[in-house]
matplotlib code that plots the C-alpha trace (Angstrom):
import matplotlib.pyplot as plt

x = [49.9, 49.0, 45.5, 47.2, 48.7, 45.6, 43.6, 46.4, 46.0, 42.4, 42.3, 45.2, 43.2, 39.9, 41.4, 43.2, 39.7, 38.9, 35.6, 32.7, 32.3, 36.0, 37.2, 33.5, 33.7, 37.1, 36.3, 33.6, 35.5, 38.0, 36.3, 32.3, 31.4, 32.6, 30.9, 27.8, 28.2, 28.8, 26.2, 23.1, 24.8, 25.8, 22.3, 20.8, 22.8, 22.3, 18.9, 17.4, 13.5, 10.8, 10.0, 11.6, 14.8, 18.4, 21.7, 24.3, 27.2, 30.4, 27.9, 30.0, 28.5, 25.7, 26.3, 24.9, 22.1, 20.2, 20.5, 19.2, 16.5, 15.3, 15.4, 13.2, 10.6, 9.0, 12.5, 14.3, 17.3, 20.2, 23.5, 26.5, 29.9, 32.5, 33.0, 31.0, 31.9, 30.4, 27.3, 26.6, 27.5, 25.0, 22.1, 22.8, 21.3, 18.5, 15.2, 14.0, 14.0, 10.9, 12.5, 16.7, 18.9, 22.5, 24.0, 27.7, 28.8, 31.1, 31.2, 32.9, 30.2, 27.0, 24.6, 21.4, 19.3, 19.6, 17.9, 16.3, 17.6, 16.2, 19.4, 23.0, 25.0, 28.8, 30.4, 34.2, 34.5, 35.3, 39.2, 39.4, 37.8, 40.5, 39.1, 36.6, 35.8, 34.4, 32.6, 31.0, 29.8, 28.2, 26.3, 25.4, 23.9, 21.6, 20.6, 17.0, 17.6, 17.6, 18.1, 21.7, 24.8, 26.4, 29.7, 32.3, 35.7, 37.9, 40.6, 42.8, 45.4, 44.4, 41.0, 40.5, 42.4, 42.0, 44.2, 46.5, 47.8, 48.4, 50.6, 52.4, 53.7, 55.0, 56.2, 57.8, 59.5, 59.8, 60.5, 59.7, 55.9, 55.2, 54.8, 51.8, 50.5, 46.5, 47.0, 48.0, 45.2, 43.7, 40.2, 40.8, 41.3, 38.9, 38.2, 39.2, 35.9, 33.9, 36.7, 35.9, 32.2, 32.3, 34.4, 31.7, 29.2, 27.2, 25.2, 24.4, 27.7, 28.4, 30.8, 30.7, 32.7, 31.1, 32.4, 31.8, 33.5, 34.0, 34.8, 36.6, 36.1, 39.5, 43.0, 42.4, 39.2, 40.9, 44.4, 43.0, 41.4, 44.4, 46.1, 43.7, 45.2, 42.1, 43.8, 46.8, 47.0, 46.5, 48.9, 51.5, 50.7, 51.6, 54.9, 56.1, 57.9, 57.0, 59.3, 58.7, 54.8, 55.1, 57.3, 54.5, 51.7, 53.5, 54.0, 50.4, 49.6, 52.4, 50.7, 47.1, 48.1, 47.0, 47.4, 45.7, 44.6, 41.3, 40.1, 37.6, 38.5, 37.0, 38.8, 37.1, 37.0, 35.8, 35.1, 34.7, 30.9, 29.8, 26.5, 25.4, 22.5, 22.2]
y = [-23.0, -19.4, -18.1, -15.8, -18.7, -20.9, -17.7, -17.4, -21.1, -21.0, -17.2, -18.8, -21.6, -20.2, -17.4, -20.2, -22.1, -22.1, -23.4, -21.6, -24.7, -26.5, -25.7, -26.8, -29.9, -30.4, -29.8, -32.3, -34.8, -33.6, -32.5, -32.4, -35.8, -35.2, -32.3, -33.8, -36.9, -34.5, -31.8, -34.2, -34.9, -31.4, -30.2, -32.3, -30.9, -27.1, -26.7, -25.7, -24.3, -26.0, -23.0, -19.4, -18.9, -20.0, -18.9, -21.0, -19.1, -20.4, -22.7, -23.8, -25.9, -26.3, -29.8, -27.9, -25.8, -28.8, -30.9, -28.5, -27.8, -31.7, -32.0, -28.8, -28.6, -25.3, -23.4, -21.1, -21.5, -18.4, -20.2, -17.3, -17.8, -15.3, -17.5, -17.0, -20.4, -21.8, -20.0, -20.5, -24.5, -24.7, -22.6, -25.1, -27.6, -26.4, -27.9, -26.2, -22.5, -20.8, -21.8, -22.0, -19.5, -18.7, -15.6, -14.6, -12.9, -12.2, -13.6, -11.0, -8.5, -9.7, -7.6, -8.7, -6.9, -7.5, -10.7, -11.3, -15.2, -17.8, -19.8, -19.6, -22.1, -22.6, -25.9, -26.6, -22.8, -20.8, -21.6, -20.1, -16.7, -14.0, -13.0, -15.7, -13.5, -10.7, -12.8, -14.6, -10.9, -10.8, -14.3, -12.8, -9.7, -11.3, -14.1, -13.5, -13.3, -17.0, -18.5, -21.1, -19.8, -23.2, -24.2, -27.2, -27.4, -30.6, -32.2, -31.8, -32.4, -35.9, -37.0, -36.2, -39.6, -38.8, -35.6, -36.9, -40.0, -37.6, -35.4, -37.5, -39.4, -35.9, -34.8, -38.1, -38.0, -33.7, -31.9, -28.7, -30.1, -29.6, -25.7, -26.7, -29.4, -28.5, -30.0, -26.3, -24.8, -22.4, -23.8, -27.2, -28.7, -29.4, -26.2, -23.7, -23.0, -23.2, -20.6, -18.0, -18.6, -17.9, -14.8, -13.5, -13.7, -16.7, -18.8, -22.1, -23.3, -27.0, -28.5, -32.3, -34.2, -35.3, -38.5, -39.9, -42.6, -42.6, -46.1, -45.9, -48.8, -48.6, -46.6, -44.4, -43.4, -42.1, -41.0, -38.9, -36.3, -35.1, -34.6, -32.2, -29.3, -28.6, -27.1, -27.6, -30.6, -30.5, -27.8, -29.7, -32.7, -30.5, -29.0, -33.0, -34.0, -38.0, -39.3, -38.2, -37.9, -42.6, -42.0, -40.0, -42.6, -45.8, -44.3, -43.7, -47.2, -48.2, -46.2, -47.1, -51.0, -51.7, -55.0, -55.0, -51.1, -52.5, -53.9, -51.7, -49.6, -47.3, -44.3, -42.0, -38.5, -36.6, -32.7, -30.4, -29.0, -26.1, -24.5, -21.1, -19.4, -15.0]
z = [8.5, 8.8, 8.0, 5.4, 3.7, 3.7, 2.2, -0.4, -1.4, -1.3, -4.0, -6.0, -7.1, -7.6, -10.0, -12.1, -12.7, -17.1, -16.2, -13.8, -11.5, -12.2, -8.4, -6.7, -8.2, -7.3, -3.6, -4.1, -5.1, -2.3, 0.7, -0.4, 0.3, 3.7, 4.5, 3.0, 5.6, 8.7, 7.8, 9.0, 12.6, 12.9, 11.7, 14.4, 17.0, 16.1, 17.6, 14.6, 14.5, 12.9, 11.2, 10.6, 9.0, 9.3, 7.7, 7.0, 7.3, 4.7, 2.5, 0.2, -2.4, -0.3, 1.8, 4.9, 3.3, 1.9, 4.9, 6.6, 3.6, 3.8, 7.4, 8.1, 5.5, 7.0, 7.2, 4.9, 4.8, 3.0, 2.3, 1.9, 0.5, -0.7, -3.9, -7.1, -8.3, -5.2, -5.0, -8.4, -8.1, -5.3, -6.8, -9.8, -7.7, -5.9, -6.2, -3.2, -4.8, -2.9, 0.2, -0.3, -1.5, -2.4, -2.3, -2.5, 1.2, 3.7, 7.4, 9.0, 7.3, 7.1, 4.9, 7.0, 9.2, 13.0, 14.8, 11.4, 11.4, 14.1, 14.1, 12.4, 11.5, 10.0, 9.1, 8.3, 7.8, 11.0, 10.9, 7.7, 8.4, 9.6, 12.5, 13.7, 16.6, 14.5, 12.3, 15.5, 16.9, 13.2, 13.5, 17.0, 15.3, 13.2, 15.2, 17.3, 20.8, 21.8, 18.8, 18.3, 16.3, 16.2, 14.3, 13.5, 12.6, 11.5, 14.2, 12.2, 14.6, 15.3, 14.6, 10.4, 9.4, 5.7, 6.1, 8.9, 7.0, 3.8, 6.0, 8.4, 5.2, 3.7, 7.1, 7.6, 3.8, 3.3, 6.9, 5.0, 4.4, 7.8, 7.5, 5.2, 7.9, 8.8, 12.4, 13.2, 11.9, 14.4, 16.2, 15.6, 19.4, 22.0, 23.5, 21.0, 19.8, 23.1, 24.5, 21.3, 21.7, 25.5, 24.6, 22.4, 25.2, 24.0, 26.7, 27.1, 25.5, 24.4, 22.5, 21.4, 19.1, 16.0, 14.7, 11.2, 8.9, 5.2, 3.2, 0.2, -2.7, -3.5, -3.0, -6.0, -4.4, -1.4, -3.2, -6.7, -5.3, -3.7, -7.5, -7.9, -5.8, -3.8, -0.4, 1.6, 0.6, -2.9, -3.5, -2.3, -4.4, -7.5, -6.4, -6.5, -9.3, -10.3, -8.4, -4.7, -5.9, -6.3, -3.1, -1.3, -2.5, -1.5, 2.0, 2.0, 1.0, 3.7, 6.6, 5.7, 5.9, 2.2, 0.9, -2.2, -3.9, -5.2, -1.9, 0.2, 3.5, 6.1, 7.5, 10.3, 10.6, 14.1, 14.2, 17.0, 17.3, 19.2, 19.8, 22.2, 22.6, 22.1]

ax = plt.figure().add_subplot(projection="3d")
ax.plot(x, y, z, "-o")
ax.set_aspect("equal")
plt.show()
């Protein structure tokens, strides 16, 4: 899927929203409650200060931001997003006011001074910006000289089970679903990022895969978010009619190896993490 498309999907459906925090808690339900179980592993391998600042670059609802927040009690952290909703979601729920902040804000134009943040981080976020590259050379700018810019991005491809099942059983079903697949999404496969951080001059480079697993109580845990057209795969959800939408879901059930819907499961989920150094 093109970027294009995946910033078409993503404007389409916070302009349709009745209510101010309608697509946030939506990508809770979807995709929060795996960001909030990967932002403490990639927080602790960011090489964050004890103190200073850090920006967290794409907060979203703010998974990252209070992670970092309760993990560094002496840091401020500035969470940026280019959606309202988002911001205004997050602020909602900060109880950490005098030393976490929201604002709305572009990656690829950072309205910081220079070197004014000790470290800057991004998770799930740099595969959806344009031009990653540009955006990286803005981290870079206002990160202190020696301070981390560090990022992660989903496998997609492979290791983001909750996504891959949901796709191989439209691909496997509708051969025009694959156009829509996320395993093409750009800086998903070992090596992508380290290769755009090198390119941007970064030192010190690492990349490690960060591996988490999330267990659902029951199939409708895992299968309603997805009928509520957060993302790729959302969108695709509602363009079924009822018939290949049961047609989709019993694959699903098929390929996950579900014997009874109302008994528990686990399914993981690994993300490429990257950290450099100005």
């Amino acid at each position: 899927m093109t970027r294009r498309a995946i910033l078409a999907l993503a404007g389409s459906a916070a302009r349709g929203q009745k209510d101010m925090f309608a697509d946030a808690e939506g990508y809770e339900r979807f995709m929060g409650r795996w960001s909030r179980l990967l932002a403490l592993p990639f927080a602790e391998f960011a090489a964050l200060p004890d103190k200073g600042r850090v920006l967290d670059i794409g907060c979203g609802s703010g998974a990252l931001t209070f992670a970092i927040a309760g993990m560094k009690r002496e840091v401020q952290v500035v969470g940026i997003d280019p959606s309202e909703q988002y911001v205004a979601y997050a602020q909602s729920r900060n109880s950490a006011q005098d030393r976490v902040r929201f604002e709305t804000g572009d990656a690829q134009k950072l309205k910081f001074a220079d070197a004014l943040f000790d470290v800057s981080v991004s998770l799930l976020v740099f595969n959806f910006i344009p031009d990653p590259a540009f955006a990286l050379k803005e981290a870079r700018r206002v990160t202190k000289k020696g301070g981390c810019i560090a990022a992660a991005v989903w496998d997609y491809g492979a290791g983001m089970r909750m996504l891959r099942i949901f796709w191989d059983a439209a691909v496997s079903m509708d051969h025009g679903a694959a156009k829509l697949d996320e395993k093409d999404m750009p800086l998903c496969r070992a090596g992508e990022l380290t290769q755009l951080w090198m390119r941007v001059g970064l030192k010190q480079i690492v990349e490690h895969p960060l591996e988490i697993a999330m267990r659902f109580p029951s199939f409708a845990d895992y299968w309603d978010p997805f009928l509520l057209g957060q993302g790729p795969a959302g969108k695709y959800v509602k363009s079924l009619d009822t018939t290949r939408l049961d047609k989709l879901r019993g694959e699903m059930v098929r390929r996950l190896g579900i014997r009874d819907e109302l008994q528990p499961f686990e399914l993981q989920a690994r993300a490429w993490a990257v950290r450099g150094f100005v």
